[in-house]
mmCIF file of the N, C-alpha and C atoms, coordinates in Angstrom:
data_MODEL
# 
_entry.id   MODEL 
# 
loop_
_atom_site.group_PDB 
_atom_site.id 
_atom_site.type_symbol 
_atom_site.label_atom_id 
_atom_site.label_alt_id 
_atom_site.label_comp_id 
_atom_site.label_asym_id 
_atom_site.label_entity_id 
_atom_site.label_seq_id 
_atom_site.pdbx_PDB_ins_code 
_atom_site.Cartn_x 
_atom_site.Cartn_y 
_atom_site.Cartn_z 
_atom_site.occupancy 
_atom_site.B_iso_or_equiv 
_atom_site.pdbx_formal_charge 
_atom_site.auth_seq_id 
_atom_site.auth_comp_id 
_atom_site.auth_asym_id 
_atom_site.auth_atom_id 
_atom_site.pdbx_PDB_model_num 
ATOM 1   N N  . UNK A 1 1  ? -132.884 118.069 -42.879 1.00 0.00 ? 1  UNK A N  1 
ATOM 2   C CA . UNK A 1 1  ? -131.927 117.684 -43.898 1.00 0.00 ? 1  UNK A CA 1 
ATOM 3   C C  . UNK A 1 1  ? -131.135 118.927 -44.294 1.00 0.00 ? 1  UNK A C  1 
ATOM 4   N N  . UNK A 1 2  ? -129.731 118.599 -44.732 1.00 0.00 ? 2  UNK A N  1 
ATOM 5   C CA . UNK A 1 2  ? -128.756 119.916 -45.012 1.00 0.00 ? 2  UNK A CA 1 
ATOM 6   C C  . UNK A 1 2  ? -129.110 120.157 -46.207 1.00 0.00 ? 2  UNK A C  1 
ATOM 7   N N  . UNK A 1 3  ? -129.195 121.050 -46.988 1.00 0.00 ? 3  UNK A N  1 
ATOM 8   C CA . UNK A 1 3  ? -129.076 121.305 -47.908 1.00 0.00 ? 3  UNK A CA 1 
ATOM 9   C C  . UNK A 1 3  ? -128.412 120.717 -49.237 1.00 0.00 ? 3  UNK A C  1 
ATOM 10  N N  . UNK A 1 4  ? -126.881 120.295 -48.694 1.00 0.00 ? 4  UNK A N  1 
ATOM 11  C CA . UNK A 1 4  ? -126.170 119.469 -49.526 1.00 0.00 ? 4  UNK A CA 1 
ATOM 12  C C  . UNK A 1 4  ? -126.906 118.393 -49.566 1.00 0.00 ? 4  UNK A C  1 
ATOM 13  N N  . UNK A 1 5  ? -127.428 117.563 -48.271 1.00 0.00 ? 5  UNK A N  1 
ATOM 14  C CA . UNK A 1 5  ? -127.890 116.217 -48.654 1.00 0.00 ? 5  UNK A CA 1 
ATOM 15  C C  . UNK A 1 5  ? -129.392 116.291 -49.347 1.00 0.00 ? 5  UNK A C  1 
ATOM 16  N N  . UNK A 1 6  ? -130.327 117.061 -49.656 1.00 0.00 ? 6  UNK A N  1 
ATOM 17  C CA . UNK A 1 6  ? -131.013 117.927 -50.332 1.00 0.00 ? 6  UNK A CA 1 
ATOM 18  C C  . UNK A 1 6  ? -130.666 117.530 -51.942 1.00 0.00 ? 6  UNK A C  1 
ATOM 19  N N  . UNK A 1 7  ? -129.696 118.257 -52.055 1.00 0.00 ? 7  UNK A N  1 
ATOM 20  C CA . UNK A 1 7  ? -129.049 118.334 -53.402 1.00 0.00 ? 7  UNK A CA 1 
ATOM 21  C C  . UNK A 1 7  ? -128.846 116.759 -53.860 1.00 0.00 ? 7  UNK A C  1 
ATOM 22  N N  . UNK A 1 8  ? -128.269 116.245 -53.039 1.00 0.00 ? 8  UNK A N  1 
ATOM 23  C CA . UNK A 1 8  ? -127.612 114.565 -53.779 1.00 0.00 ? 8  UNK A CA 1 
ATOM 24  C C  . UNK A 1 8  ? -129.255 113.959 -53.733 1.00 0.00 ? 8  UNK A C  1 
ATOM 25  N N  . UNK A 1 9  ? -130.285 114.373 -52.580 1.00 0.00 ? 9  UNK A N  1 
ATOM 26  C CA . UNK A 1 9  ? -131.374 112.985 -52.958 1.00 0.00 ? 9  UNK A CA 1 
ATOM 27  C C  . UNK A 1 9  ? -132.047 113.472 -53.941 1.00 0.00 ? 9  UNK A C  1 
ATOM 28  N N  . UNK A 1 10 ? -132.076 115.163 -54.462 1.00 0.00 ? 10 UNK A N  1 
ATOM 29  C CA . UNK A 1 10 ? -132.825 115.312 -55.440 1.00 0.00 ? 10 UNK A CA 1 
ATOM 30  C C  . UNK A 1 10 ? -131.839 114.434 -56.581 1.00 0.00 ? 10 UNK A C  1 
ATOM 31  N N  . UNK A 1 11 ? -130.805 114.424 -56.811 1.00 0.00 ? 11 UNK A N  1 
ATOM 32  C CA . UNK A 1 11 ? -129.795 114.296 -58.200 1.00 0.00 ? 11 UNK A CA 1 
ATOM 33  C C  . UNK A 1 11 ? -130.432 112.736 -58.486 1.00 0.00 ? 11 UNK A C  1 
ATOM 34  N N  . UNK A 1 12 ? -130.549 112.093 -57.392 1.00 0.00 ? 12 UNK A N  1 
ATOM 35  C CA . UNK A 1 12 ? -130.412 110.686 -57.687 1.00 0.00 ? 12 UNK A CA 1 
ATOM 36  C C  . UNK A 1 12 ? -131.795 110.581 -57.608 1.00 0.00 ? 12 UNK A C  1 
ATOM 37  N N  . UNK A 1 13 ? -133.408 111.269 -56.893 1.00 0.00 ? 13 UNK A N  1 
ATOM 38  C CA . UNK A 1 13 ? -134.365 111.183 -57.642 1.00 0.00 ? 13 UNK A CA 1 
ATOM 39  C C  . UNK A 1 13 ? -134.863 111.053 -59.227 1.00 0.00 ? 13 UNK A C  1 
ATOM 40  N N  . UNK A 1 14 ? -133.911 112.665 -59.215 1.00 0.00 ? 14 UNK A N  1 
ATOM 41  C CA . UNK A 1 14 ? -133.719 112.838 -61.459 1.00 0.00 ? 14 UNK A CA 1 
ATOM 42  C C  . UNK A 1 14 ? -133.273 111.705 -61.821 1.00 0.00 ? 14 UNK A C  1 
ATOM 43  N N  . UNK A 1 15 ? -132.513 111.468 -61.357 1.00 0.00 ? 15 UNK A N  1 
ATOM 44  C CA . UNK A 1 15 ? -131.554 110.394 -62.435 1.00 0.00 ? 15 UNK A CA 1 
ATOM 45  C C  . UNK A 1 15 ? -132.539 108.871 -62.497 1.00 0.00 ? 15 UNK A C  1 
ATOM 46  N N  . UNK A 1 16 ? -132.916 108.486 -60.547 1.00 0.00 ? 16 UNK A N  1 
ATOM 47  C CA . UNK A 1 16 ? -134.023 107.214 -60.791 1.00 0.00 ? 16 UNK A CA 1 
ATOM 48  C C  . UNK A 1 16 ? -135.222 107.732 -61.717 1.00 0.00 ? 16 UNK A C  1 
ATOM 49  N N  . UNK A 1 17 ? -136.105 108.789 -61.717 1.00 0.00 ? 17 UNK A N  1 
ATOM 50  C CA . UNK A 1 17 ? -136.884 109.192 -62.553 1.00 0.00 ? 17 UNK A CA 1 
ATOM 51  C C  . UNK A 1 17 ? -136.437 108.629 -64.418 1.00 0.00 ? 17 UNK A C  1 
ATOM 52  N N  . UNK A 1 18 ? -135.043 109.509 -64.380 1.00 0.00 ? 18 UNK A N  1 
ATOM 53  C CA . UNK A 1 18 ? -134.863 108.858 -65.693 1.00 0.00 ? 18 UNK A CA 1 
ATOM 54  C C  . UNK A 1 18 ? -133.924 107.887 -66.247 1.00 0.00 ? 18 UNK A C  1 
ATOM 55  N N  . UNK A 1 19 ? -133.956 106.905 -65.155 1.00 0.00 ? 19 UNK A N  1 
ATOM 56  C CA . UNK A 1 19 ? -133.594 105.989 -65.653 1.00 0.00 ? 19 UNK A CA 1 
ATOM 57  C C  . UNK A 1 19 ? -132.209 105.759 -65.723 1.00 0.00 ? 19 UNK A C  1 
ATOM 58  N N  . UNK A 1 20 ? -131.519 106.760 -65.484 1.00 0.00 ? 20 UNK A N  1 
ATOM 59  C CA . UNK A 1 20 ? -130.100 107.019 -66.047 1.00 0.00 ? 20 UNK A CA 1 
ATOM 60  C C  . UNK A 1 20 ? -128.949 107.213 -64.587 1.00 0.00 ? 20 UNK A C  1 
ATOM 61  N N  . UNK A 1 21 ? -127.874 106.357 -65.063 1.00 0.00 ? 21 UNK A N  1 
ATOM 62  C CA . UNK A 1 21 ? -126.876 106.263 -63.586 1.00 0.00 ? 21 UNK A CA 1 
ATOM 63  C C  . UNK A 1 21 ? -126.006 107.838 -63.500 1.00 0.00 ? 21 UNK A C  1 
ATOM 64  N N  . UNK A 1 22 ? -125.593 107.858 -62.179 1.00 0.00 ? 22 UNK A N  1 
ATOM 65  C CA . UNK A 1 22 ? -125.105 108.976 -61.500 1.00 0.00 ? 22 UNK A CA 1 
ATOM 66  C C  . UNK A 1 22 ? -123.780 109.374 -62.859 1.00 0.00 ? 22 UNK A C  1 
ATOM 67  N N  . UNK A 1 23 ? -123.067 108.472 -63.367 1.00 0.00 ? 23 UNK A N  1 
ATOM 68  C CA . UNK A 1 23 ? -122.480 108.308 -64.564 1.00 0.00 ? 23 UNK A CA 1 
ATOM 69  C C  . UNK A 1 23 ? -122.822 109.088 -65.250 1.00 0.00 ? 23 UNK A C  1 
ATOM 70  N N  . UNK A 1 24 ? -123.876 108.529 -65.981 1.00 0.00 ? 24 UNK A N  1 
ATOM 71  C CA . UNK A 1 24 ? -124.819 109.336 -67.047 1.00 0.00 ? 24 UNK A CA 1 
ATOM 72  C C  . UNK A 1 24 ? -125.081 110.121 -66.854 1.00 0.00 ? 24 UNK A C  1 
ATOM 73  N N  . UNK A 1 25 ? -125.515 110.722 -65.547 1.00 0.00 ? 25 UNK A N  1 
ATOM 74  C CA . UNK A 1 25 ? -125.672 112.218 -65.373 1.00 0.00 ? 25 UNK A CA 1 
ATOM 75  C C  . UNK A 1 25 ? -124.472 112.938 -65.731 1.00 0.00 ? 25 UNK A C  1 
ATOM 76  N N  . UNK A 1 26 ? -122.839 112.437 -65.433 1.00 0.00 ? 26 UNK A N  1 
ATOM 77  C CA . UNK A 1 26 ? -122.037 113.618 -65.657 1.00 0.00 ? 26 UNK A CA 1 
ATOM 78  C C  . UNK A 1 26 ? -121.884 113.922 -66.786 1.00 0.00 ? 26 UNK A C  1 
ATOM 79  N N  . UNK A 1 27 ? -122.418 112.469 -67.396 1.00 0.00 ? 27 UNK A N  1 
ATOM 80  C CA . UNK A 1 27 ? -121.898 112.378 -68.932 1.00 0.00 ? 27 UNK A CA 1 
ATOM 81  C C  . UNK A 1 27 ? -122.628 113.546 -69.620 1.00 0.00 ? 27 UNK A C  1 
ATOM 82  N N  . UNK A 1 28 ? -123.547 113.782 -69.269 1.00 0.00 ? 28 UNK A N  1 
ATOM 83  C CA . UNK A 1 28 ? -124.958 114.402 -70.131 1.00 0.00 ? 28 UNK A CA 1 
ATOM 84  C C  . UNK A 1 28 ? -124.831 116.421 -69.620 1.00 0.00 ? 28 UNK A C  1 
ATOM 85  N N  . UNK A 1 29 ? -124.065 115.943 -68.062 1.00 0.00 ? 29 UNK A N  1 
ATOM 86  C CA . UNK A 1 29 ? -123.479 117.443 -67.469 1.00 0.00 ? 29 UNK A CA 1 
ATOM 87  C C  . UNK A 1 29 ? -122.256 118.044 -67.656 1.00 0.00 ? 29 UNK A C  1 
ATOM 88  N N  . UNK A 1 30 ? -121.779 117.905 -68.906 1.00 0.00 ? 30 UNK A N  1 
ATOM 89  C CA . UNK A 1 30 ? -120.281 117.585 -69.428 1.00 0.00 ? 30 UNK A CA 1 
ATOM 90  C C  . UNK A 1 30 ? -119.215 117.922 -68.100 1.00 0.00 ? 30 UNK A C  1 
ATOM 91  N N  . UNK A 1 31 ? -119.637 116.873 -67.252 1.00 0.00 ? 31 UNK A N  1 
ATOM 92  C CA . UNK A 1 31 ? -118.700 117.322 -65.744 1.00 0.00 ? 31 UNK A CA 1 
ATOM 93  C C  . UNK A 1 31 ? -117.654 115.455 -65.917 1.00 0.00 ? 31 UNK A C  1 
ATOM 94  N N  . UNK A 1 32 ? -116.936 116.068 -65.217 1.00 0.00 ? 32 UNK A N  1 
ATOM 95  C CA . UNK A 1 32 ? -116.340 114.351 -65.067 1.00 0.00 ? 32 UNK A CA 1 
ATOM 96  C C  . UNK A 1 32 ? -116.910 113.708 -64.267 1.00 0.00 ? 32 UNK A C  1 
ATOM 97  N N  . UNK A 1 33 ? -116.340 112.140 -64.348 1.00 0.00 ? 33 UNK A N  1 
ATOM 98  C CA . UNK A 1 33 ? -117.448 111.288 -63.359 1.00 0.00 ? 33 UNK A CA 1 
ATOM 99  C C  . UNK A 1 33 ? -117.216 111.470 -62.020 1.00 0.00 ? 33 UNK A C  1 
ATOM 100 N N  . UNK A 1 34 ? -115.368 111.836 -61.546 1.00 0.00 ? 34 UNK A N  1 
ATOM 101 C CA . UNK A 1 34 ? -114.751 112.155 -60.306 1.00 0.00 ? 34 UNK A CA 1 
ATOM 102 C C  . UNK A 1 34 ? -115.475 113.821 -59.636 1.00 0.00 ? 34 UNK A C  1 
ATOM 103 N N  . UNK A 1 35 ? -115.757 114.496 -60.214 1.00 0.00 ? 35 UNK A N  1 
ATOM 104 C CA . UNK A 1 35 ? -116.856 115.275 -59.684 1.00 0.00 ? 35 UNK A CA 1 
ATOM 105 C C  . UNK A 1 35 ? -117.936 115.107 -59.147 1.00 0.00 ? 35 UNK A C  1 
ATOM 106 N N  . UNK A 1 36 ? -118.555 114.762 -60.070 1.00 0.00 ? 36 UNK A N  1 
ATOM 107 C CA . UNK A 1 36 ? -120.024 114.051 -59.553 1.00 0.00 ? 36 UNK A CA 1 
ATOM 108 C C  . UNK A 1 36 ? -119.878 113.099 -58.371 1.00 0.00 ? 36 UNK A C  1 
ATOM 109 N N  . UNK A 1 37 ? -119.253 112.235 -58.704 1.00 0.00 ? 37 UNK A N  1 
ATOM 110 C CA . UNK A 1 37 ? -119.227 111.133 -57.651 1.00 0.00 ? 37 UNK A CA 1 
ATOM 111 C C  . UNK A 1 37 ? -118.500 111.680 -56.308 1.00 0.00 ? 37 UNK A C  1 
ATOM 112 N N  . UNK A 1 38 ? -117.656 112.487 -56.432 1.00 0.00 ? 38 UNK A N  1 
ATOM 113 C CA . UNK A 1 38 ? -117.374 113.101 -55.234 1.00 0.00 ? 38 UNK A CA 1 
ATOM 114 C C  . UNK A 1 38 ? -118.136 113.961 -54.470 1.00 0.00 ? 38 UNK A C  1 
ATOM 115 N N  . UNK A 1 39 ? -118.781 114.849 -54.781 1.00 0.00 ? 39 UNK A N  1 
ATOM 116 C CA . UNK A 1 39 ? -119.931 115.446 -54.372 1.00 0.00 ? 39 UNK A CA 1 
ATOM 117 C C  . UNK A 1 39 ? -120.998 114.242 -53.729 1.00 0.00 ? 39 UNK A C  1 
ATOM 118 N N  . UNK A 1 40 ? -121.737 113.600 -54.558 1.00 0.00 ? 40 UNK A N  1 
ATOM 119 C CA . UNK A 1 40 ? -122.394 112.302 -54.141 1.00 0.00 ? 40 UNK A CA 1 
ATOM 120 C C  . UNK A 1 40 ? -121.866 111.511 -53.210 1.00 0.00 ? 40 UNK A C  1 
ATOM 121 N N  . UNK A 1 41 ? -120.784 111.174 -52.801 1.00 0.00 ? 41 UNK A N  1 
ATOM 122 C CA . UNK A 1 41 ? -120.121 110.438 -51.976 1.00 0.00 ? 41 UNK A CA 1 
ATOM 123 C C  . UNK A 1 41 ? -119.840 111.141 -51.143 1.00 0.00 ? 41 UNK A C  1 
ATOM 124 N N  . UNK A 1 42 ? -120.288 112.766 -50.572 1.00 0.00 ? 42 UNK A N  1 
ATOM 125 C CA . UNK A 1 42 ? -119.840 113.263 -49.723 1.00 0.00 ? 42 UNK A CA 1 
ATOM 126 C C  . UNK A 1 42 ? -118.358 113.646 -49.333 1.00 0.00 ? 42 UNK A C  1 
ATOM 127 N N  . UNK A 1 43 ? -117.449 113.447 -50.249 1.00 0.00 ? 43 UNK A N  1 
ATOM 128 C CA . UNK A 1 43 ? -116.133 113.654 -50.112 1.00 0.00 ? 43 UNK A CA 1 
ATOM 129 C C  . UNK A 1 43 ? -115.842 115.319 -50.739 1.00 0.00 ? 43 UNK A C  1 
ATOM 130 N N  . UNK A 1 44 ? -116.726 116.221 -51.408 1.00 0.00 ? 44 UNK A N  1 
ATOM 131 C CA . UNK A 1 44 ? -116.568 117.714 -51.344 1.00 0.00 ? 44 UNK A CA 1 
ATOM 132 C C  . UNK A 1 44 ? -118.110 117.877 -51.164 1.00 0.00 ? 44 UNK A C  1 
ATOM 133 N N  . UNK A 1 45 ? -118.022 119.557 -50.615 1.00 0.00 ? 45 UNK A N  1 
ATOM 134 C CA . UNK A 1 45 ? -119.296 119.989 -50.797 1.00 0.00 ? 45 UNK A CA 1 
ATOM 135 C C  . UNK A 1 45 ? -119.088 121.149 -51.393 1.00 0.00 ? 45 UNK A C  1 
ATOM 136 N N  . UNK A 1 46 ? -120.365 122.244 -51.315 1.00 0.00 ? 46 UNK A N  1 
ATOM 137 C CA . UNK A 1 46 ? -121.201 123.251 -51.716 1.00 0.00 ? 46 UNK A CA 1 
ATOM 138 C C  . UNK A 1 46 ? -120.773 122.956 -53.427 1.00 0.00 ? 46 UNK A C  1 
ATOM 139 N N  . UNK A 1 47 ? -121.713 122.590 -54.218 1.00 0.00 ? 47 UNK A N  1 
ATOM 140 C CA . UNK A 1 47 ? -121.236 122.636 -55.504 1.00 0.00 ? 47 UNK A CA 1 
ATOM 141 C C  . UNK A 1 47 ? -121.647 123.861 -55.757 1.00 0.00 ? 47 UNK A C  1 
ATOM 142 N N  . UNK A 1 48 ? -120.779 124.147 -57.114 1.00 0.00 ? 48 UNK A N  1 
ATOM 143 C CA . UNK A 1 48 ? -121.478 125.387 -57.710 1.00 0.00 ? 48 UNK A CA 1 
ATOM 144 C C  . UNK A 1 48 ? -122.311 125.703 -58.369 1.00 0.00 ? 48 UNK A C  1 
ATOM 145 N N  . UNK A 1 49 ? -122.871 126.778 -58.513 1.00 0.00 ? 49 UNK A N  1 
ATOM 146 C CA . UNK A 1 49 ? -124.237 126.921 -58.770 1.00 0.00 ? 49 UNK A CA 1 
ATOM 147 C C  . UNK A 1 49 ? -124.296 126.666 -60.546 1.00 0.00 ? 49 UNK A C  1 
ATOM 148 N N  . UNK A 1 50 ? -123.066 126.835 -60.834 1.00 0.00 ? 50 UNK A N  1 
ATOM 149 C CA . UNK A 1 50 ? -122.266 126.262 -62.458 1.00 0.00 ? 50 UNK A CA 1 
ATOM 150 C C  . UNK A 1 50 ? -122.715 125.298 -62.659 1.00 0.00 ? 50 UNK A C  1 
ATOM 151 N N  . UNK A 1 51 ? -122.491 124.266 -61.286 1.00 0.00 ? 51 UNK A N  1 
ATOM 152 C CA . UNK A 1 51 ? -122.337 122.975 -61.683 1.00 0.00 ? 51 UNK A CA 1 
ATOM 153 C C  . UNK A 1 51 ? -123.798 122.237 -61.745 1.00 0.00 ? 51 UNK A C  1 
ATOM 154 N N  . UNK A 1 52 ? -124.449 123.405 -60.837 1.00 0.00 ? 52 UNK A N  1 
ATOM 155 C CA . UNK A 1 52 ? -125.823 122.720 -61.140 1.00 0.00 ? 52 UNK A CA 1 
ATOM 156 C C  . UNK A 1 52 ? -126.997 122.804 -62.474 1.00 0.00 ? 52 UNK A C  1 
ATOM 157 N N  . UNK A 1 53 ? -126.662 124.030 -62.731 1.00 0.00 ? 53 UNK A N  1 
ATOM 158 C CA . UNK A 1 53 ? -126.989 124.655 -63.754 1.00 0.00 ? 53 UNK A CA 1 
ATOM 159 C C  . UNK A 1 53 ? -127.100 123.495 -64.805 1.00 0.00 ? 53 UNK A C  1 
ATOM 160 N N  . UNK A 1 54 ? -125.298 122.327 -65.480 1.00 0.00 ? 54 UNK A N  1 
ATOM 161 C CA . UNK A 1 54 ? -124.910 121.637 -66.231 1.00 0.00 ? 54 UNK A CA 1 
ATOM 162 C C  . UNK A 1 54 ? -125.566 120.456 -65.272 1.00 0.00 ? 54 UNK A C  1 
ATOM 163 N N  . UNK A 1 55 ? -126.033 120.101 -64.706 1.00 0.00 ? 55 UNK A N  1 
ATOM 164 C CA . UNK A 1 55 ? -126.867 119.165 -63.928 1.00 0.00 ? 55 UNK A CA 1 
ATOM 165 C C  . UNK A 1 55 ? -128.293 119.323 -64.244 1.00 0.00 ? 55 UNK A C  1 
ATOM 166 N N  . UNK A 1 56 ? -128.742 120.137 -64.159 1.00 0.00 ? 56 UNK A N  1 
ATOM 167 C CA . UNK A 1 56 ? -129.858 120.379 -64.466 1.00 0.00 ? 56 UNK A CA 1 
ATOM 168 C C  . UNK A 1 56 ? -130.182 120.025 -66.396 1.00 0.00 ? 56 UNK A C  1 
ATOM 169 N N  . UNK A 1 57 ? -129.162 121.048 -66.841 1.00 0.00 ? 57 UNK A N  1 
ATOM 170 C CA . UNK A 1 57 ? -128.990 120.616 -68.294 1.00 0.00 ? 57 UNK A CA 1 
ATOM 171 C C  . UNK A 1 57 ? -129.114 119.233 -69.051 1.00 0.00 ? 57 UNK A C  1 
ATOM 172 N N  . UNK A 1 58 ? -128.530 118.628 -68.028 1.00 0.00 ? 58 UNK A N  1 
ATOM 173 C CA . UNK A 1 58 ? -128.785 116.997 -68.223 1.00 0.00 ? 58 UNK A CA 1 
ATOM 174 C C  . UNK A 1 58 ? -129.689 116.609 -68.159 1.00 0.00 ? 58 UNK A C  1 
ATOM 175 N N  . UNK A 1 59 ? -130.605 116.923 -67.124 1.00 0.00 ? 59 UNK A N  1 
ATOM 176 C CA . UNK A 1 59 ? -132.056 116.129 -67.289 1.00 0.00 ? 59 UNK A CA 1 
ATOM 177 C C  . UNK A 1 59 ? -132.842 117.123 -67.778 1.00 0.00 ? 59 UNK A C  1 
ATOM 178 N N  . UNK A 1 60 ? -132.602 118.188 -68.497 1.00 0.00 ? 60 UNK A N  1 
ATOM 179 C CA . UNK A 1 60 ? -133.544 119.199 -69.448 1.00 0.00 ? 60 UNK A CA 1 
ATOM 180 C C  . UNK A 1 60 ? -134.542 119.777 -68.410 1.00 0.00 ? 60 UNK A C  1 
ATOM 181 N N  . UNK A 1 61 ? -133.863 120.469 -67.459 1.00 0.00 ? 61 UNK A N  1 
ATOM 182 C CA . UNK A 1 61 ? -135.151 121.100 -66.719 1.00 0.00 ? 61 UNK A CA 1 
ATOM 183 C C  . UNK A 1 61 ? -134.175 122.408 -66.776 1.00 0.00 ? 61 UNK A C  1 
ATOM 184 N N  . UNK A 1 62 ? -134.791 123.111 -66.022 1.00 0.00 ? 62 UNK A N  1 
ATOM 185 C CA . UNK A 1 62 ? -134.205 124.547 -64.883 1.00 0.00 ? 62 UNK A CA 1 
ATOM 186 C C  . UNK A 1 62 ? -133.958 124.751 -63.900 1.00 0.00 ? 62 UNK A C  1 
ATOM 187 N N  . UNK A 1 63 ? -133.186 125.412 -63.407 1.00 0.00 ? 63 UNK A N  1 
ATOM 188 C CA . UNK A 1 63 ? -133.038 125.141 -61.855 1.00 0.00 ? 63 UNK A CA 1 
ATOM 189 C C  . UNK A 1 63 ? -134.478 125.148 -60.986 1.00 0.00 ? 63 UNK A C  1 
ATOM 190 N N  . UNK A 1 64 ? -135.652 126.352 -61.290 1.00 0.00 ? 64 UNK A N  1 
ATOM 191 C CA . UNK A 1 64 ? -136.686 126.202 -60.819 1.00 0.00 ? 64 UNK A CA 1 
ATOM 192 C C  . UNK A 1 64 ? -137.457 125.173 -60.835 1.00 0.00 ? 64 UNK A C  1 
ATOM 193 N N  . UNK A 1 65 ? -136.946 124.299 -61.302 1.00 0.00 ? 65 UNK A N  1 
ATOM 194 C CA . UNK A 1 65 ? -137.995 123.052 -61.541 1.00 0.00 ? 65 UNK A CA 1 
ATOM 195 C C  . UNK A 1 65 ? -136.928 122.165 -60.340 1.00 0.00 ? 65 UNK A C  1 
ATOM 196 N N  . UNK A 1 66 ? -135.564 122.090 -60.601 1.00 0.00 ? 66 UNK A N  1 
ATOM 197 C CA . UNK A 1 66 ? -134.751 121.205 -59.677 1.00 0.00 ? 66 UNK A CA 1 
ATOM 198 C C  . UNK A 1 66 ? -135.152 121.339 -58.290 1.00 0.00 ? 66 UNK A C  1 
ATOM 199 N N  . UNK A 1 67 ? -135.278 122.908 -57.926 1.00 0.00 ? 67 UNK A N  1 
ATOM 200 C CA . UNK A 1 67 ? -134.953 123.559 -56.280 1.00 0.00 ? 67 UNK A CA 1 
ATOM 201 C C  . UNK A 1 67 ? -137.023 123.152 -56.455 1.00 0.00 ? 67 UNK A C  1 
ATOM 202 N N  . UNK A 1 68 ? -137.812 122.872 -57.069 1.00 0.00 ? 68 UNK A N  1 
ATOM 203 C CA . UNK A 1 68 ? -139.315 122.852 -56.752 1.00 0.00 ? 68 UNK A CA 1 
ATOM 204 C C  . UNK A 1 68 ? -139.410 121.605 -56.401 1.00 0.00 ? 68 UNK A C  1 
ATOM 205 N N  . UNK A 1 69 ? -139.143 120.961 -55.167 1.00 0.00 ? 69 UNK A N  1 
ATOM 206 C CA . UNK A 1 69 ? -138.883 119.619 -54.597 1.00 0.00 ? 69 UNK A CA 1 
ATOM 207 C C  . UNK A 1 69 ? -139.110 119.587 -53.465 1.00 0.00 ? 69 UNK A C  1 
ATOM 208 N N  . UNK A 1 70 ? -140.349 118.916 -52.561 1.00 0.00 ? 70 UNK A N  1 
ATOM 209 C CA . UNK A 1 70 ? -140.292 118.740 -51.384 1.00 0.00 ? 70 UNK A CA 1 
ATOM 210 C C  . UNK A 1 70 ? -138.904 118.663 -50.444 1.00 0.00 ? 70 UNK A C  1 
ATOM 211 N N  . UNK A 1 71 ? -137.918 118.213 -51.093 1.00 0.00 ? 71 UNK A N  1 
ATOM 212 C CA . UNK A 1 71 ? -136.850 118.221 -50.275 1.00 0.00 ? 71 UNK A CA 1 
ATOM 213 C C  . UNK A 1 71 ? -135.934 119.362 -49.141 1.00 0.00 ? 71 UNK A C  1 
ATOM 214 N N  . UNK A 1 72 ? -136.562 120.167 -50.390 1.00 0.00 ? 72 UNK A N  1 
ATOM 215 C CA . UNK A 1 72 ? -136.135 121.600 -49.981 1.00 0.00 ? 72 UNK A CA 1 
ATOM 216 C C  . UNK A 1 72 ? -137.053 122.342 -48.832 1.00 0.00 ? 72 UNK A C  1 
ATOM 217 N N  . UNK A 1 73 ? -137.833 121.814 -48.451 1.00 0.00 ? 73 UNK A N  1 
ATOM 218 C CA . UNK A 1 73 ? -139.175 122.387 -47.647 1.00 0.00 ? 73 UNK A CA 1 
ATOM 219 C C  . UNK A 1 73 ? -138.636 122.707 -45.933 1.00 0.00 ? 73 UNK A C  1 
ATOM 220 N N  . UNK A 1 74 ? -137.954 121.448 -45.611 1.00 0.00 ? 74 UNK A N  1 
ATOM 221 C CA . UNK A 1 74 ? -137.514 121.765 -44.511 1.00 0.00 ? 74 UNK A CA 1 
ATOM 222 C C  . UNK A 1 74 ? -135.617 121.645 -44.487 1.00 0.00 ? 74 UNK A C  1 
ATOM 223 N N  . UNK A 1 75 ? -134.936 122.504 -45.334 1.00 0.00 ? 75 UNK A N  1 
ATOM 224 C CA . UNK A 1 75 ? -133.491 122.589 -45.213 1.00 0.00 ? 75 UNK A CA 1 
ATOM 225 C C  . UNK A 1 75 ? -133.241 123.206 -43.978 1.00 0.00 ? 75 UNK A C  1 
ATOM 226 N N  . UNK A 1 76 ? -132.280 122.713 -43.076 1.00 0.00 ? 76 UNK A N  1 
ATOM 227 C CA . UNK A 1 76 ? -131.619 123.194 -41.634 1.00 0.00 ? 76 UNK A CA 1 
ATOM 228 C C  . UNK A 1 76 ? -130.329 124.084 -42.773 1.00 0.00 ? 76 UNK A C  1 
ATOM 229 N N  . UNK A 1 77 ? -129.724 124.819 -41.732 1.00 0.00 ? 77 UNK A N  1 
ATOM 230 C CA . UNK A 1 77 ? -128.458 125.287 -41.530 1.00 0.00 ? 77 UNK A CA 1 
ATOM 231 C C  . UNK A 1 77 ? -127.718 124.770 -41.360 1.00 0.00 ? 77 UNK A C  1 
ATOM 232 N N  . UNK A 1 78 ? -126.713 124.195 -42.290 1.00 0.00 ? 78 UNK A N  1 
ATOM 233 C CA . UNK A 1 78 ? -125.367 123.565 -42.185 1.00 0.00 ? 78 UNK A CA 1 
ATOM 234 C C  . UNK A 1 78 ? -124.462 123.446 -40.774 1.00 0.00 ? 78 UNK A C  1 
# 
């Protein structure tokens, strides 16, 4: 798995965890919804590390807790 796609199954793990739509995440990541959803939809990549930061913020963790995810175990090279 790439890294980016990494990133979107953790986002939408958090978000099924809490309950809350990809929406709600931007809402809560004071990002717009056309961000988020673009990233998620694969239409931009590499977000910034900004943006994860305010992602993370949303579901009240840290990045060390985000990147502490099996997902990340076997990332390929883009």
């Amino acid at each position: 798995m790439t890294l980016e796609n990494a990133i979107r199954e953790r986002i939408k793990e958090l978000a099924n965890k809490n309950n809350i739509t990809i929406n709600k995440v931007s809402t809560l990541a004071g990002l717009t919804h056309t961000t988020l959803l673009a990233f998620m939809n694969n239409e931009t990549h590499d977000p910034r590390i900004s943006t994860l930061l305010h992602i993370c913020e949303a579901f009240d963790i840290d990045l060390k807790e985000f990147f502490n995810s099996s997902l990340f175990k076997n990332v390929i090279e883009e």
